[in-house]
GUVEXZA-993973 format. One record per residue: chain; x, y, z of N, C-alpha, C, O, CB in turn; residue number from 1. Coordinates in steps of 0.02 Angstrom, whole numbers, plus 50000, padded with zeros to 5 digits. Glycine has a CB too. Example, Ala and Ser with C-alpha at 12.3 -4.5 7.8 and 13.67 -1.06 7.14 Angstrom:
// residues 2
('A', (50660, 49716, 50390), (50615, 49775, 50390), (50660, 49835, 50390), (50712, 49834, 50423), (50565, 49776, 50452), 1) ('A', (50642, 49888, 50354), (50684, 49947, 50357), (50645, 50002, 50394), (50670, 50057, 50402), (50704, 49970, 50286), 2) 
// end
This chain:
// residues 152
('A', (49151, 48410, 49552), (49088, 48439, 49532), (49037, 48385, 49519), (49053, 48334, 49488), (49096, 48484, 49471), 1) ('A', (48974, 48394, 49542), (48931, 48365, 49501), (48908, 48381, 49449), (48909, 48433, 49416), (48894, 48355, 49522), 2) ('A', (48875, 48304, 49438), (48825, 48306, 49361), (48773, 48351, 49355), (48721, 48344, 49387), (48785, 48237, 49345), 3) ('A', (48785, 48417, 49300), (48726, 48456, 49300), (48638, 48414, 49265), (48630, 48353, 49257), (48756, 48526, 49251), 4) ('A', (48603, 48449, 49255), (48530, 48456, 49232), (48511, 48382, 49295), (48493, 48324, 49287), (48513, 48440, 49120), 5) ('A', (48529, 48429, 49366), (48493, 48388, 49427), (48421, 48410, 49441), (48419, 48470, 49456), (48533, 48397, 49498), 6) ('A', (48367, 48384, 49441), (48311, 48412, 49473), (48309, 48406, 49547), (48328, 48355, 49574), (48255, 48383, 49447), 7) ('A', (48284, 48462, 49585), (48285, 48474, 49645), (48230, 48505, 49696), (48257, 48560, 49688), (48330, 48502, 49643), 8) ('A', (48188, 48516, 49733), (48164, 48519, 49788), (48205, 48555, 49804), (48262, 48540, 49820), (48150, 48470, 49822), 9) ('A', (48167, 48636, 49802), (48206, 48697, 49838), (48157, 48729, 49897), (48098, 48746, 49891), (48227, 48761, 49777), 10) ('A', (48189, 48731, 49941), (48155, 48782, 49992), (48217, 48842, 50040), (48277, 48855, 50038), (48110, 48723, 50056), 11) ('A', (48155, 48862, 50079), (48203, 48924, 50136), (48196, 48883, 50184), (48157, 48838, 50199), (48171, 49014, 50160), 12) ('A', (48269, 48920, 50220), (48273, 48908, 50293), (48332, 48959, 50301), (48382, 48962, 50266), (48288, 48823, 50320), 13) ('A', (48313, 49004, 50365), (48321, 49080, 50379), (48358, 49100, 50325), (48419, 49090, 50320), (48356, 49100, 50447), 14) ('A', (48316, 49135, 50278), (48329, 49167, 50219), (48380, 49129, 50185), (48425, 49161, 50160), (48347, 49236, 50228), 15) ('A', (48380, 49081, 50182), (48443, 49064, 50105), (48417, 49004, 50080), (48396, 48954, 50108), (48542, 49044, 50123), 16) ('A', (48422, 49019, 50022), (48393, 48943, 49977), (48425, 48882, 50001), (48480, 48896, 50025), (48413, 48941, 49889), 17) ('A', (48408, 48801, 50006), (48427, 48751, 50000), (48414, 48715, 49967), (48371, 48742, 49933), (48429, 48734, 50031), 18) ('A', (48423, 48640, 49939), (48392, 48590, 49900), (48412, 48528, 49920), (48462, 48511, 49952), (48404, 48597, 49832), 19) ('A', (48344, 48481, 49885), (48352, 48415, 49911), (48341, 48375, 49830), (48294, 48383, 49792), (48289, 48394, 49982), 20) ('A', (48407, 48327, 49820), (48376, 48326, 49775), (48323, 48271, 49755), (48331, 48218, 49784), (48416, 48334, 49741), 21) ('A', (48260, 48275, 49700), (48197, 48250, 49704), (48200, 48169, 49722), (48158, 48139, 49755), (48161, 48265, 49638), 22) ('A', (48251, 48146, 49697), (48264, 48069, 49707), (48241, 48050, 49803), (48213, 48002, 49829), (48367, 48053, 49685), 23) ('A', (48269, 48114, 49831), (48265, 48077, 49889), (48203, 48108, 49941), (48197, 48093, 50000), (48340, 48078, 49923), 24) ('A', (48165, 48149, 49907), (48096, 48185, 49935), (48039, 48144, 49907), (48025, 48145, 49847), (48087, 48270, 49910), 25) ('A', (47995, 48095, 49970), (47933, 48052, 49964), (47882, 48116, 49956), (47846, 48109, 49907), (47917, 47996, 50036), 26) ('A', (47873, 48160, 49983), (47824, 48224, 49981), (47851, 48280, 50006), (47908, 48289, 50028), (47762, 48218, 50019), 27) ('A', (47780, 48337, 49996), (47801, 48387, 50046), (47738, 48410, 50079), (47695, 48427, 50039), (47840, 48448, 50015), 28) ('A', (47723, 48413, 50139), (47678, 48444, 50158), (47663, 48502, 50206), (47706, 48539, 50230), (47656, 48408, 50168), 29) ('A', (47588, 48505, 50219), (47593, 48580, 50279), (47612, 48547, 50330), (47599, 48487, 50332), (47517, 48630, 50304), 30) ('A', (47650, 48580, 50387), (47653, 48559, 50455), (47597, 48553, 50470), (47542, 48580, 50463), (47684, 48595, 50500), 31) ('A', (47644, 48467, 50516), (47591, 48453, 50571), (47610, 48455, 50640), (47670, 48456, 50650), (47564, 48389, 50563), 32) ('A', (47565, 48455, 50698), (47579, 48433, 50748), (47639, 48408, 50779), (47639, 48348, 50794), (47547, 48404, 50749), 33) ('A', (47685, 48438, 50789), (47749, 48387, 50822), (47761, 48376, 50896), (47777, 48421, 50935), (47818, 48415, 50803), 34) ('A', (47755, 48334, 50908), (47758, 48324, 50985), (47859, 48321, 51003), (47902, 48291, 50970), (47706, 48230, 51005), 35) ('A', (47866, 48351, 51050), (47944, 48355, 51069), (47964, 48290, 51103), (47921, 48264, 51138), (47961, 48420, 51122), 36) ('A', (48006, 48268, 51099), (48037, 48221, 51137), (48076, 48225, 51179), (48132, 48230, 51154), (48059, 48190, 51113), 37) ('A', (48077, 48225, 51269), (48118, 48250, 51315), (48193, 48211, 51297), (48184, 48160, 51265), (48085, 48238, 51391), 38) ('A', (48270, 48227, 51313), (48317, 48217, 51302), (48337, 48198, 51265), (48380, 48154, 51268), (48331, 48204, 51324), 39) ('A', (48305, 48232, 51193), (48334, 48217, 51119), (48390, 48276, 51080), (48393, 48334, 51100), (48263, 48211, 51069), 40) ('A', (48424, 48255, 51033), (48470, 48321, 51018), (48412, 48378, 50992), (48359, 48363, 50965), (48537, 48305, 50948), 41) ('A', (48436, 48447, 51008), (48406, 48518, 50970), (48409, 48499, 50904), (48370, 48538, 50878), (48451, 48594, 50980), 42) ('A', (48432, 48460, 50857), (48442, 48461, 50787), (48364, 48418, 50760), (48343, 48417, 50702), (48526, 48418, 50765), 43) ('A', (48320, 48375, 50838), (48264, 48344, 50820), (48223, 48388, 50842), (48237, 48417, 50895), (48253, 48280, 50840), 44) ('A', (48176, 48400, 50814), (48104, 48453, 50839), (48053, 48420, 50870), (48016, 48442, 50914), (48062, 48492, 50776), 45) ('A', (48051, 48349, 50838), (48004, 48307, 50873), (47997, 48261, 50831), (48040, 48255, 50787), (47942, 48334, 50894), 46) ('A', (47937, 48213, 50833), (47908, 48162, 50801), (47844, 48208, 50771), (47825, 48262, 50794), (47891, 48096, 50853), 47) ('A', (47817, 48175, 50718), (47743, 48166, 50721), (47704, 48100, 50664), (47741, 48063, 50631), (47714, 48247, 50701), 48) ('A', (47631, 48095, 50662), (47605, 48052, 50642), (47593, 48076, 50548), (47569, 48126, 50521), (47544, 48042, 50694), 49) ('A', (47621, 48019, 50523), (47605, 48034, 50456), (47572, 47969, 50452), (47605, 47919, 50465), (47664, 48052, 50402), 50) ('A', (47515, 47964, 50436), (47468, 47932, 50430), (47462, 47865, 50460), (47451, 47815, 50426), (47459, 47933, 50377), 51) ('A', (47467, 47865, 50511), (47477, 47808, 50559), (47568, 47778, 50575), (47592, 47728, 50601), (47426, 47743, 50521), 52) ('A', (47593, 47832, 50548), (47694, 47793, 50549), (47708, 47877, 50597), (47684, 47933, 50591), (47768, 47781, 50418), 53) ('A', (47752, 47851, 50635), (47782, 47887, 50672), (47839, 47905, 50653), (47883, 47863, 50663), (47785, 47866, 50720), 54) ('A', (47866, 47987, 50613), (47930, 47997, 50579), (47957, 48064, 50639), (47922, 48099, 50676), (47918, 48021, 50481), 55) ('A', (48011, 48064, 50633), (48047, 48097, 50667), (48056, 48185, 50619), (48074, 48194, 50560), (48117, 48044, 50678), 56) ('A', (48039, 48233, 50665), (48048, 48295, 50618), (48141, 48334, 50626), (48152, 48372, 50673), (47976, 48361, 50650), 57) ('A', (48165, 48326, 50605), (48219, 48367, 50604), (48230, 48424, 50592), (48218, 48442, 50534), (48248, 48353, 50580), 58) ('A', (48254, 48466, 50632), (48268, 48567, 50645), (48351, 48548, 50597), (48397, 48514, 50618), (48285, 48614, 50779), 59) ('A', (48348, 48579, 50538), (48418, 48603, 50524), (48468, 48656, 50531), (48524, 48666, 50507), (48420, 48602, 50482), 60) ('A', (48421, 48694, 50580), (48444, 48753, 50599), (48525, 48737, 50650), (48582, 48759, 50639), (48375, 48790, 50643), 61) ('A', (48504, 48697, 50699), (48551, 48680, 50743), (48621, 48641, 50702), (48677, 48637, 50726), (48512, 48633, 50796), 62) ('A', (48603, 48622, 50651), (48664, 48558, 50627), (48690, 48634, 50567), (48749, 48627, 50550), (48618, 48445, 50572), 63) ('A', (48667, 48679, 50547), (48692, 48733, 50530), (48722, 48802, 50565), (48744, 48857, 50547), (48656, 48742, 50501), 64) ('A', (48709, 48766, 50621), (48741, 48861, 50666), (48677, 48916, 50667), (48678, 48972, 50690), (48822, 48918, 50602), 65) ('A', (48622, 48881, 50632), (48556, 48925, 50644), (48526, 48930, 50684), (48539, 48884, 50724), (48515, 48922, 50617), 66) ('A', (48475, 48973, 50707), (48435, 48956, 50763), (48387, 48914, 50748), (48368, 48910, 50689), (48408, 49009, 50794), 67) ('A', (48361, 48877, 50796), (48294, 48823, 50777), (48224, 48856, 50722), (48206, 48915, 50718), (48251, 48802, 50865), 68) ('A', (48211, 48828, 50706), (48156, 48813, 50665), (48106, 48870, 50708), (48098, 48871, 50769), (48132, 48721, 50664), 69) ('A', (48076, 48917, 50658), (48007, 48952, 50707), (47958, 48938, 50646), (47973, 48946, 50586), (48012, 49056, 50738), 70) ('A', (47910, 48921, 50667), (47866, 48888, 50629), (47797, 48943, 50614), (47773, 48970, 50663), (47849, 48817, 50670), 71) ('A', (47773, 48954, 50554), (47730, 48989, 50527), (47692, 48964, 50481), (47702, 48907, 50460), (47754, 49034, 50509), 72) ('A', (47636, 49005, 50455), (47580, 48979, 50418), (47630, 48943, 50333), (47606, 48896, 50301), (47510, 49060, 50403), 73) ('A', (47689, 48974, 50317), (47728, 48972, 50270), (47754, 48893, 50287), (47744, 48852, 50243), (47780, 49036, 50268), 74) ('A', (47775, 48877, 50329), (47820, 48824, 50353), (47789, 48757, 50310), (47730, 48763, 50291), (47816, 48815, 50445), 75) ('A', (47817, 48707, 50296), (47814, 48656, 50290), (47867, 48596, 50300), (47927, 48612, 50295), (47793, 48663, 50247), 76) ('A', (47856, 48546, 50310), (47881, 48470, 50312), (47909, 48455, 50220), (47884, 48477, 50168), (47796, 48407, 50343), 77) ('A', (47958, 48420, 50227), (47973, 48383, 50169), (48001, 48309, 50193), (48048, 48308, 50233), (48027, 48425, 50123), 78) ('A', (47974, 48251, 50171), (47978, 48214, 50203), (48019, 48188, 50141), (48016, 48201, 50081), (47921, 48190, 50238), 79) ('A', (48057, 48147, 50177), (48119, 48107, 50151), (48126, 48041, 50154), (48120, 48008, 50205), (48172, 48123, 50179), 80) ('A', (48144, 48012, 50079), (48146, 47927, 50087), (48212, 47913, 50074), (48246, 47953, 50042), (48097, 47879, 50035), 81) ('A', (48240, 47848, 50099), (48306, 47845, 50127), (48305, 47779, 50159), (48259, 47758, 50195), (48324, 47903, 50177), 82) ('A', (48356, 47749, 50145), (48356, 47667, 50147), (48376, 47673, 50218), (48395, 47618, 50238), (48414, 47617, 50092), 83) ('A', (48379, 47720, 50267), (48377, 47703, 50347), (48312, 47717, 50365), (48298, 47700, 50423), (48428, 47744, 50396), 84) ('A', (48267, 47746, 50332), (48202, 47749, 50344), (48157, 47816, 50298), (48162, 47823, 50238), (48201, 47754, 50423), 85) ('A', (48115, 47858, 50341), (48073, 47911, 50326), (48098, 47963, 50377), (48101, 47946, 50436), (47995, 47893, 50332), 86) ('A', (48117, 48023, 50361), (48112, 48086, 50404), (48066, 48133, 50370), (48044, 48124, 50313), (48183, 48122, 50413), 87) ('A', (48048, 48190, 50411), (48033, 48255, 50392), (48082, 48302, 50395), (48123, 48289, 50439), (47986, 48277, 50424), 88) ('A', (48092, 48351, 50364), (48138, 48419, 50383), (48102, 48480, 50366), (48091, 48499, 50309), (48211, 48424, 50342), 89) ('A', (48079, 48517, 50434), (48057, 48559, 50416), (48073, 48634, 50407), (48109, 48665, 50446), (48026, 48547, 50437), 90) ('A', (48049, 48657, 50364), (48072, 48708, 50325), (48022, 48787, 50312), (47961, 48793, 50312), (48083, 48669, 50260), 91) ('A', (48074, 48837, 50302), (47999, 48884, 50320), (47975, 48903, 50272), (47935, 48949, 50281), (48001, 48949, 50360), 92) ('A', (47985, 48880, 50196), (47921, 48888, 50127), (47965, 48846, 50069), (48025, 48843, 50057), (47900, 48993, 50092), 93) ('A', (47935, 48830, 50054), (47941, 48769, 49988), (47954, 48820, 49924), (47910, 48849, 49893), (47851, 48713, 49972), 94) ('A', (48022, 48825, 49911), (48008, 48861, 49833), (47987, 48836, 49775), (47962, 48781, 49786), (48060, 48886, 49806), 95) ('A', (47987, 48855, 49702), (47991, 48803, 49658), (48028, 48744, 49633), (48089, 48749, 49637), (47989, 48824, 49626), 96) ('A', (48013, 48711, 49618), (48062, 48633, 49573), (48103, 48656, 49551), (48092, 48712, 49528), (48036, 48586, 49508), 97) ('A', (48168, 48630, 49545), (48209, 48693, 49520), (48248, 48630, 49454), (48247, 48571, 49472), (48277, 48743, 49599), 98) ('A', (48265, 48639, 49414), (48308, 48607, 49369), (48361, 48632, 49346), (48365, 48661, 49292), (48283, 48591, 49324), 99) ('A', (48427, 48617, 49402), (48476, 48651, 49372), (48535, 48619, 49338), (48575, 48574, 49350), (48496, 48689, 49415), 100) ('A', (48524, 48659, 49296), (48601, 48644, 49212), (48664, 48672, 49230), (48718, 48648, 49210), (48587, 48699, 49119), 101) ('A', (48659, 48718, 49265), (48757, 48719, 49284), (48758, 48664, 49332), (48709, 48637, 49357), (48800, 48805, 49333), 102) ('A', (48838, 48647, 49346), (48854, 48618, 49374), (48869, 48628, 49463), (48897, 48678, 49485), (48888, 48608, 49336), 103) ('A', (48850, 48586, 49496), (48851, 48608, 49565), (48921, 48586, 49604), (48923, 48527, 49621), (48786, 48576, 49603), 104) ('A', (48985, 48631, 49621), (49028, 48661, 49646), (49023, 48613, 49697), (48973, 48577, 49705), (49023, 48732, 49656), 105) ('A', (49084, 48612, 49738), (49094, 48566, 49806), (49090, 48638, 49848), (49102, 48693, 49825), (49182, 48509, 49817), 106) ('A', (49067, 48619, 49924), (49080, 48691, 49953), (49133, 48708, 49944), (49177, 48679, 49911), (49072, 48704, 50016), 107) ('A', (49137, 48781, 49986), (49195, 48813, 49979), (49243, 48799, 50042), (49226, 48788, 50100), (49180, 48885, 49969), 108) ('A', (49300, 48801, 50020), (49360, 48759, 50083), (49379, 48813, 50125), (49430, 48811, 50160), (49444, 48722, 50049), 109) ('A', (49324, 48881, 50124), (49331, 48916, 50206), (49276, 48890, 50234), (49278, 48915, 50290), (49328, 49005, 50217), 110) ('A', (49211, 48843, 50229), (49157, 48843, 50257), (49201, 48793, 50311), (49256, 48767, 50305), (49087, 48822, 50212), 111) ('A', (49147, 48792, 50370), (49168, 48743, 50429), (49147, 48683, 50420), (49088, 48671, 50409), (49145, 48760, 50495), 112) ('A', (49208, 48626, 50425), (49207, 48559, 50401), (49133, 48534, 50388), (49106, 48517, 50336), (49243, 48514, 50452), 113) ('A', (49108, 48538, 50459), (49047, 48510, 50502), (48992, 48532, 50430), (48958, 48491, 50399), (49029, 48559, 50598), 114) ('A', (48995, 48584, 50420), (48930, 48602, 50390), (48938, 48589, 50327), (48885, 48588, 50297), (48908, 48671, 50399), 115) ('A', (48990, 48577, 50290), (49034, 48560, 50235), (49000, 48495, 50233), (48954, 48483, 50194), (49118, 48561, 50247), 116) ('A', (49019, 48463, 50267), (48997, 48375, 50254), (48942, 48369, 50232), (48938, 48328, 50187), (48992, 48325, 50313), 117) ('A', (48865, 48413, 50257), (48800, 48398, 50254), (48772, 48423, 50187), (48713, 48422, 50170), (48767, 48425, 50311), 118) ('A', (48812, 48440, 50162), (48803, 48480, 50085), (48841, 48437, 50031), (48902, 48430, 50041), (48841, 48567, 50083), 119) ('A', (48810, 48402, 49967), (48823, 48413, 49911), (48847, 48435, 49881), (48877, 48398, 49841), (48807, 48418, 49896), 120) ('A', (48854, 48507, 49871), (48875, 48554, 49854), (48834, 48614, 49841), (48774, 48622, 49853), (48904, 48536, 49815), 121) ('A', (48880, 48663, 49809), (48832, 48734, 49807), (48828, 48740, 49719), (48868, 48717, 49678), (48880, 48821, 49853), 122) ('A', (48757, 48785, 49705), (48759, 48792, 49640), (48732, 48877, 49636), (48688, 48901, 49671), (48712, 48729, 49601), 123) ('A', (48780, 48919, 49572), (48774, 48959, 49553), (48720, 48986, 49500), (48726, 48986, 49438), (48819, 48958, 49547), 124) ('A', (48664, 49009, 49537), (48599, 49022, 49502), (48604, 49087, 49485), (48644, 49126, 49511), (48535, 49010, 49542), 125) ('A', (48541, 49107, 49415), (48528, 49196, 49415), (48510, 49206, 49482), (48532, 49254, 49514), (48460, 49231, 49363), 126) ('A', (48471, 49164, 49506), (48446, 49214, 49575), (48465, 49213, 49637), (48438, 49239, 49687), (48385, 49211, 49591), 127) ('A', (48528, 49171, 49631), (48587, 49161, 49687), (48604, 49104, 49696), (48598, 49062, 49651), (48576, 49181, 49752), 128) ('A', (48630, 49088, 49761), (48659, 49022, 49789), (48613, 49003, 49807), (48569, 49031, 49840), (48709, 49017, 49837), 129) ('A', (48616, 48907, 49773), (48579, 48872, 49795), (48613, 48815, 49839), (48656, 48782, 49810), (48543, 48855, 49744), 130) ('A', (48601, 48799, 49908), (48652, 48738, 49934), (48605, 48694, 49923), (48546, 48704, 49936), (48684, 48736, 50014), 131) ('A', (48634, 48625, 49891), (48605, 48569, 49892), (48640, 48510, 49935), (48698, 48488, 49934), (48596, 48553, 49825), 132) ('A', (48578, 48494, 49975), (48580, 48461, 50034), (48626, 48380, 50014), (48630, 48368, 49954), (48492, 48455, 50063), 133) ('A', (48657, 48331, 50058), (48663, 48272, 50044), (48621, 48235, 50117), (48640, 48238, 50176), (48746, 48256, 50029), 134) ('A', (48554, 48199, 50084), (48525, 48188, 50133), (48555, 48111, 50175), (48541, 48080, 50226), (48453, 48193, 50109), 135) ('A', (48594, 48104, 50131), (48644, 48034, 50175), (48668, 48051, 50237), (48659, 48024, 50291), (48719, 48009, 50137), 136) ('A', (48708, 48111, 50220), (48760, 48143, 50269), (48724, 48171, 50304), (48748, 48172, 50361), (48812, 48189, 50247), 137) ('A', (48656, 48208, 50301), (48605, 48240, 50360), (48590, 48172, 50408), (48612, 48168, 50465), (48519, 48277, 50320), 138) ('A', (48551, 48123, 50377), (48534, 48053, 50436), (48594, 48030, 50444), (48578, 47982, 50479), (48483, 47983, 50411), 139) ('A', (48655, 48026, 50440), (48696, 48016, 50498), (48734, 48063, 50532), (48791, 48049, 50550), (48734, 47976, 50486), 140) ('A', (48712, 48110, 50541), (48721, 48151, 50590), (48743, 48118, 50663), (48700, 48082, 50689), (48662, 48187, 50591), 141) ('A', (48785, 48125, 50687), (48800, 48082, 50768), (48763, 48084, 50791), (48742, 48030, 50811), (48842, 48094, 50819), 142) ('A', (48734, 48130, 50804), (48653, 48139, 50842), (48606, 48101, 50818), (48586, 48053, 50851), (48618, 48209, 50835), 143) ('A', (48588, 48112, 50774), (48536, 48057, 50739), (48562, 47985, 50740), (48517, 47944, 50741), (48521, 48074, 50657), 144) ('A', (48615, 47962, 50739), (48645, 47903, 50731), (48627, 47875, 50813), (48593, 47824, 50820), (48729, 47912, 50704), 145) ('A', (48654, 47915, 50873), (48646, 47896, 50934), (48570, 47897, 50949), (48547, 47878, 51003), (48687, 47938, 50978), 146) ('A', (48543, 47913, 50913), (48442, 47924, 50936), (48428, 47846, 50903), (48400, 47800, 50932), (48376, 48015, 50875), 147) ('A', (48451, 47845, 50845), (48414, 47784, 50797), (48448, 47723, 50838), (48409, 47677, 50847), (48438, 47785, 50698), 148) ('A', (48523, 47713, 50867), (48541, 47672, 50910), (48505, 47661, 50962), (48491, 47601, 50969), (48590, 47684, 50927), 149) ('A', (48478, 47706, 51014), (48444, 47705, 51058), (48383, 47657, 51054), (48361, 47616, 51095), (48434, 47762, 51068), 150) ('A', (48361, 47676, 50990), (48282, 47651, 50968), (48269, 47571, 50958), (48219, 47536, 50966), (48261, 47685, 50891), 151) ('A', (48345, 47555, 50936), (48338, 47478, 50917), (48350, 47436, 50977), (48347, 47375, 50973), (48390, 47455, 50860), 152) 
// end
């Protein structure tokens, strides 16, 4: 288990809460512009320009068994700092800050390995399950690992 009273960066993505926790979220903003990148994994949506730096947007839909990212006036970017660099992940509404005092659970050992790894763990809220993300285990994703290889 983890250490409870974590603060966290909660949003949706196709209807179910997730979290990031605040340590590793530089901002959050409205979508922008993403330009696609031909023969990149479905799990990247594209690049775009955050203020003159070129960050890569990531769809978590695909690295979850979801369908891709559909993007709406709700949608936003949360951009992520991380000693391999800056990403975005975008997401389809930003909930509140969340500060949670129970303790957050390892997944559960029917979930599928794969999706198991990219999670932290899960935490038991009044207003349901919250999964909190491990954004280590999201940027090395094989996919992402073979893109960022490519690059250097």
């Amino acid at each position: 288990m983890l250490v409870s009273d974590l603060r966290l960066v909660c949003f949706e993505l196709h209807r179910q809460e997730f979290a990031l926790p605040i340590a590793h979220v530089r901002e959050t903003l409205a979508m922008q512009p993403i330009t696609r990148v031909f023969l990149t994994p479905s799990c990247l949506a594209g690049v775009f320009n955050l203020r003159g730096e070129i960050v890569p947007a990531i769809d978590l839909g695909p690295l979850f068994g979801l369908q891709r990212a559909s993007i709406s006036d709700e949608s936003r970017l949360v951009i992520l700092k991380h000693e391999a660099g800056v990403a975005g992940i975008i997401v389809d509404r930003l909930f509140e800050q969340r500060r949670l005092e129970e303790a957050v659970a390892p997944p559960p050992p029917n979930l599928d390995p794969a999706v198991a790894g990219l999670l932290l763990g899960i935490a038991n809220t009044p207003d349901g399950i919250v999964r909190v993300l491990d954004v280590q285990a999201i940027l090395s994703v094989e996919a992402l690992r073979e893109l960022a290889g490519r690059a250097s």
